[in-house]
C-alpha positions as CSV (number, residue, x, y, z in Angstrom):
1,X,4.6,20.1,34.0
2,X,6.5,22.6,31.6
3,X,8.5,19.9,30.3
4,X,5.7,17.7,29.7
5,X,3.5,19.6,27.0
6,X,6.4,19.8,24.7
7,X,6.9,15.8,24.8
8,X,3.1,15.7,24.3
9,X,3.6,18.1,21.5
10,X,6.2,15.6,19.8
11,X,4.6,12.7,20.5
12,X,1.3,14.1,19.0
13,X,3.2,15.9,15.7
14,X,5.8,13.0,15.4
15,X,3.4,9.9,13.5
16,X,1.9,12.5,11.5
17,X,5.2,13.6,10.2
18,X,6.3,10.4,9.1
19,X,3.0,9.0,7.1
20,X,3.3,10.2,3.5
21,X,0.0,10.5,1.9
22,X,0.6,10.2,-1.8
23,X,-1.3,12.4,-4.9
24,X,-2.8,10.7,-7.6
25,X,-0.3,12.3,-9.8
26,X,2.5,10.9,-7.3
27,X,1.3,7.6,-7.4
28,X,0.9,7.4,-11.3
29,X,4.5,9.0,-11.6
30,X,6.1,5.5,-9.1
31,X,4.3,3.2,-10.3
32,X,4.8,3.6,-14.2
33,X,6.1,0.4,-14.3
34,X,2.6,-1.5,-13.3
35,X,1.1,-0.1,-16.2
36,X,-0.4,-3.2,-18.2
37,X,1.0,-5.5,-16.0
38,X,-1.0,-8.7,-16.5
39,X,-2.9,-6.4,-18.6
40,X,-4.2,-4.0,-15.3
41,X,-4.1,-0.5,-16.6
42,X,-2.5,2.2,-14.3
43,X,-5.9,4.3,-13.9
44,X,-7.2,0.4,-12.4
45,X,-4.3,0.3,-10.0
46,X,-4.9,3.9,-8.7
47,X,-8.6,3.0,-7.8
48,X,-7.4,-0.2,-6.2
49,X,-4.9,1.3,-4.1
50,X,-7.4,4.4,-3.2
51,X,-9.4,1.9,-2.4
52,X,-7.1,-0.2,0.0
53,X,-4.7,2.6,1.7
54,X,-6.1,5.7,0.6
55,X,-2.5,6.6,-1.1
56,X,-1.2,6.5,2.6
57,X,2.4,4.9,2.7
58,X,2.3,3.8,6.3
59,X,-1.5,2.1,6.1
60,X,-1.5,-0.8,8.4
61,X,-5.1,-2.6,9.1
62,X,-5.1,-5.1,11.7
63,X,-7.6,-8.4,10.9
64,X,-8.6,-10.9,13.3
65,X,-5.7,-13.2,12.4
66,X,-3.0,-11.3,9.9
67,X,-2.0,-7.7,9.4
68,X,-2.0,-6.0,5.8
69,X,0.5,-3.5,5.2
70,X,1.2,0.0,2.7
71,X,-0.1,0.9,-0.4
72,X,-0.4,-2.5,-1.5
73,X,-2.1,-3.7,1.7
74,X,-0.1,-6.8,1.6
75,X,-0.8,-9.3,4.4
76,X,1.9,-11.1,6.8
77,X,0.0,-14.3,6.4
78,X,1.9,-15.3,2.7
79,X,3.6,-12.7,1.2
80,X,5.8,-10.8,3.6
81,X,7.1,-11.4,7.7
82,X,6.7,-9.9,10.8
83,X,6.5,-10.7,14.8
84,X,3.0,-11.6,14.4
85,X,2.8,-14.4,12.1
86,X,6.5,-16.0,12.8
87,X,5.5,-18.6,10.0
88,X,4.7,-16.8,7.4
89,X,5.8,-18.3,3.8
90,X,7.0,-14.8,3.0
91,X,6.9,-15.7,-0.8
92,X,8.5,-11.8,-1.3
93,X,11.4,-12.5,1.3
94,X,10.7,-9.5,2.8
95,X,9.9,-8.0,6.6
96,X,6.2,-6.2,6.2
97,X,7.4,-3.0,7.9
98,X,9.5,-1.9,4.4
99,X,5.9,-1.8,3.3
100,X,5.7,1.2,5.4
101,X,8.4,3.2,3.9
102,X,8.3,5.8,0.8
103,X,10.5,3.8,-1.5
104,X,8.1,1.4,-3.3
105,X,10.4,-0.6,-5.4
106,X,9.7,-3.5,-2.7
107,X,5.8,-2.7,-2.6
108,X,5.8,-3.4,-6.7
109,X,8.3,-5.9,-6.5
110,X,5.8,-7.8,-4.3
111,X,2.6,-6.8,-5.4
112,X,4.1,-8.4,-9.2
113,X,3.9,-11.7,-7.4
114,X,1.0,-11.2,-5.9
115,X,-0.1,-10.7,-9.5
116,X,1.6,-13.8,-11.0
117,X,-0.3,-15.9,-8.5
118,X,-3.9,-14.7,-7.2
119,X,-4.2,-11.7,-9.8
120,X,-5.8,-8.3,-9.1
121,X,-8.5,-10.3,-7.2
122,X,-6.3,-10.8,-4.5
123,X,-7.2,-7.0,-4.2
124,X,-11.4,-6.9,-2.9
125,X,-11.8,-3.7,-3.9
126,X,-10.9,-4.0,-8.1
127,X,-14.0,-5.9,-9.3
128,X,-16.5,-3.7,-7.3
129,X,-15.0,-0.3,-7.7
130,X,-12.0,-0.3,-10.2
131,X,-13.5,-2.5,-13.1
132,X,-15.2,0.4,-15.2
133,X,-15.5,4.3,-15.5
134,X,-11.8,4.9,-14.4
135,X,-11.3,8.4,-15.7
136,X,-11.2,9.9,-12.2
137,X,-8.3,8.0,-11.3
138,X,-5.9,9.7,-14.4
139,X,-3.9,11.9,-13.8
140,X,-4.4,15.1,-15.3
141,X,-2.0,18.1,-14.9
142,X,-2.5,21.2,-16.1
């Protein structure tokens, strides 16, 4: 039973140290580069991505039929590959689990496609929430 608790322990402690939930700060610092990008501001991307993953690296929400993974919330069924959807066109020639990592050159690689072909309304959440009034999502150190 001794040995037990500690494995329980682990196995309790271990996802939590893996996730990386992101700042607002952070997240404007890595993705500089998606400023103006198809004319989307950085303080818009922010919101969306608050919006769609809470900053959390490691977000993963299961649908019905696909799985959307990261930041980004980018979905097996196009844009990246995994066990569930074999078939996937994986239009970013990627495996969806790099999505799940810290290093977000992939994630921006991809979501610039995802740009280039559905625009930010591939992302729900921009029109309702990230449209207007977006001084919240600056970052504003002290």
């Amino acid at each position: 039973m001794m040995s037990f608790i500690p494995l329980l322990l682990v196995g309790i402690l271990f996802p939590a140290i893996q996730a990386r939930q992101l700042t607002k700060c952070e997240l404007s610092q890595m993705l500089k580069d998606l400023d103006g990008y198809r004319n989307i501001t950085l303080p818009e991307w922010i919101c969306t991505i608050f919006h769609s993953s809470a900053y959390d690296t490691q977000t993963m929400v299961n649908n019905k039929d696909s799985t959307e993974y990261g930041l980004f919330q980018i979905s097996n069924k196009i844009w990246c590959s995994d066990h569930q959807i074999p078939q996937s066109r994986n239009i970013c020639d990627i495996a969806c689990n790099k999505f799940l990592d810290d290093d977000l050159t992939d994630d921006i690689m991809c979501a610039k496609k995802i740009m280039d072909s559905e625009g930010i309304g591939y992302w729900l959440a921009h029109k309702p929430l990230c449209s207007d009034n977006l001084e919240q999502w600056l970052c504003k150190t002290s």
